[in-house]
Backbone bond lengths (Angstrom), bond angles and torsions (degrees), N, CA, C in turn:
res aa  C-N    CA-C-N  psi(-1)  N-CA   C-N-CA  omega(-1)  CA-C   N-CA-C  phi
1 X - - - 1.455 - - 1.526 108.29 -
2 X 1.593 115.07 124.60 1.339 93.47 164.85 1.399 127.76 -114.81
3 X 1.174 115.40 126.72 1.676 142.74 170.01 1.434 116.54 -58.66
4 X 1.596 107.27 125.89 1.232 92.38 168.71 1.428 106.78 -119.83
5 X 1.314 126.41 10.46 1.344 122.72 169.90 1.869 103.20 -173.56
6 X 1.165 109.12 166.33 1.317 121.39 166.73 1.645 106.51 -125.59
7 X 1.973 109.02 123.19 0.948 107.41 175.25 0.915 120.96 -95.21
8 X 1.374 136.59 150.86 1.917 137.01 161.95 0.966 109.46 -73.37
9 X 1.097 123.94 121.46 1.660 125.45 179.05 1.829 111.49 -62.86
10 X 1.257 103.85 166.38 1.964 100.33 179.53 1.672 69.02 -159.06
11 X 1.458 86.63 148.76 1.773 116.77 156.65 1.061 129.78 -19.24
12 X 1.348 94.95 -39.32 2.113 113.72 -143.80 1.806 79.05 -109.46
13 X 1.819 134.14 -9.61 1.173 105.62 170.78 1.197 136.86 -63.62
14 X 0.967 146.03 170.85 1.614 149.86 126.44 1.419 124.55 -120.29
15 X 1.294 122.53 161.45 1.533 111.23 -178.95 1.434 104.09 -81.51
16 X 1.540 157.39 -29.89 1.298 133.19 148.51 1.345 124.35 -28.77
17 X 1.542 119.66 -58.51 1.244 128.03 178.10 1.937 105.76 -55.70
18 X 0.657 116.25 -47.59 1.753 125.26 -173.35 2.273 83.88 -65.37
19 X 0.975 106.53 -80.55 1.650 100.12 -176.68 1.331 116.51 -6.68
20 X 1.722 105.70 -66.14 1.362 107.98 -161.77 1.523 103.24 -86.86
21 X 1.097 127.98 -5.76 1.472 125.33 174.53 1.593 114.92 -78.31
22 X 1.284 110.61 -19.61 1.791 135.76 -165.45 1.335 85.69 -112.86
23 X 1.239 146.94 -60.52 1.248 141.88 -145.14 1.621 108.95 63.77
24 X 1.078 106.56 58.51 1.853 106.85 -169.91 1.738 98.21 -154.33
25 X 1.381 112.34 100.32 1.594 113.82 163.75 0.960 112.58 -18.64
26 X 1.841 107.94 140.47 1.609 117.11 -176.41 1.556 98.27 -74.39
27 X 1.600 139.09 -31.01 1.085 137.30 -161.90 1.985 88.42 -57.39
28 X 1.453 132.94 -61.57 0.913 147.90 165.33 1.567 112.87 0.26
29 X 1.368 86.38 -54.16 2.052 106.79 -156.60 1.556 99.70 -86.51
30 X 0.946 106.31 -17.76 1.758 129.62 -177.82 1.618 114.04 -64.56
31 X 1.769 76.70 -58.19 1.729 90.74 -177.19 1.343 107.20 -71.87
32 X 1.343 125.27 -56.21 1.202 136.52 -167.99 1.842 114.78 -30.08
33 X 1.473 91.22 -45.28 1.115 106.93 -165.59 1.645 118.50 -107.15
34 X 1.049 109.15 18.37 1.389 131.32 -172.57 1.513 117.38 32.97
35 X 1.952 111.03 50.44 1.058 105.84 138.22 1.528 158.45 -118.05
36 X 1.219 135.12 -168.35 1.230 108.21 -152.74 1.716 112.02 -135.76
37 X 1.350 108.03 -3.38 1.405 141.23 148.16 1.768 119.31 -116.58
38 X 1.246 93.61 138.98 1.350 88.72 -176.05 1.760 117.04 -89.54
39 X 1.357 108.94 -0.84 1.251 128.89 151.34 2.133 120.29 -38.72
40 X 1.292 78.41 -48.76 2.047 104.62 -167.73 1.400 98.48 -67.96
41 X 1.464 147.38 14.01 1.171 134.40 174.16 1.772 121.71 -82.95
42 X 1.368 87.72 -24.64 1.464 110.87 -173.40 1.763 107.08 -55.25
43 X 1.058 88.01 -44.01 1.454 90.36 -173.12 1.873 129.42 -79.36
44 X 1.266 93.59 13.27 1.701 128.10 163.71 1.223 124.76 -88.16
45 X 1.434 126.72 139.01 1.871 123.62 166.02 0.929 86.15 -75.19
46 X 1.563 142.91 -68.23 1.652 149.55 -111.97 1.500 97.05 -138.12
47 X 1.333 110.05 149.14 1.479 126.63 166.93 1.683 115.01 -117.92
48 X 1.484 107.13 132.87 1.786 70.60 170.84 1.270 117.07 -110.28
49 X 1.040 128.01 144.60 1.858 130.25 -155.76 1.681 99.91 -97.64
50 X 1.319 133.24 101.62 1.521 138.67 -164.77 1.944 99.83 -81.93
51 X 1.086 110.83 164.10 1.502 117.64 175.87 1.515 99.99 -79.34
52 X 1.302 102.41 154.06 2.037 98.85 168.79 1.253 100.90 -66.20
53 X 1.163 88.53 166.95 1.990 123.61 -169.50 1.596 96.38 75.81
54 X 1.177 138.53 16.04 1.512 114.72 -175.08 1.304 99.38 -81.04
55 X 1.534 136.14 -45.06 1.598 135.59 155.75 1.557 120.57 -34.27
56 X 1.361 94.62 132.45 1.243 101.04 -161.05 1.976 86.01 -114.93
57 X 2.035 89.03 120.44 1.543 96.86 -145.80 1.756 101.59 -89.46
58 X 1.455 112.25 35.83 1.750 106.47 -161.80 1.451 84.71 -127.49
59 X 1.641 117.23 -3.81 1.610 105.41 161.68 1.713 128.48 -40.12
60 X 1.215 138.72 158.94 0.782 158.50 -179.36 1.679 94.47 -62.28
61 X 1.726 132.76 -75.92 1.388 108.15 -170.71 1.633 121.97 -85.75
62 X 1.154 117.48 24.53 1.337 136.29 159.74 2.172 115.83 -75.63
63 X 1.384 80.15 -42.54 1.699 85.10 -170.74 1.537 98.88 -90.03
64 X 1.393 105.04 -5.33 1.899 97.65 174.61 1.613 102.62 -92.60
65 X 1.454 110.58 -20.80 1.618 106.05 167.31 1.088 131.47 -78.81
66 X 1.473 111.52 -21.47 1.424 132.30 -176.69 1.845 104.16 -66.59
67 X 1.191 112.46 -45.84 1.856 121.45 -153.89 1.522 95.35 -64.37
């Protein structure tokens, strides 16, 4: 997997807010981190923030964004 950072979580995060700060889809931050609601982050210190292309874009809610 490649990583391009590990974040510390703060209060004031969210995984939208982390996206546009990374410039890296939340689906991305999801995978990275093996979760599966985007609810489930909370329960982390650290995130790890992956380089683009780590999504693998032939997933199922990729091709519902794509149409």
């Amino acid at each position: 997997m490649n990583i391009r950072k590990v974040h510390r979580l703060k209060r004031t995060d969210s995984l939208e807010g982390l996206s546009a700060r990374y410039q890296v889809p939340v689906c991305m931050i999801m995978r990275a981190n093996g979760l599966t609601r985007a609810e489930d982050y909370r329960q982390y210190r650290a995130l790890m923030i992956p380089c683009m292309g780590y999504c693998m874009h032939n997933t199922r809610q990729h091709r519902k964004q794509r149409v």
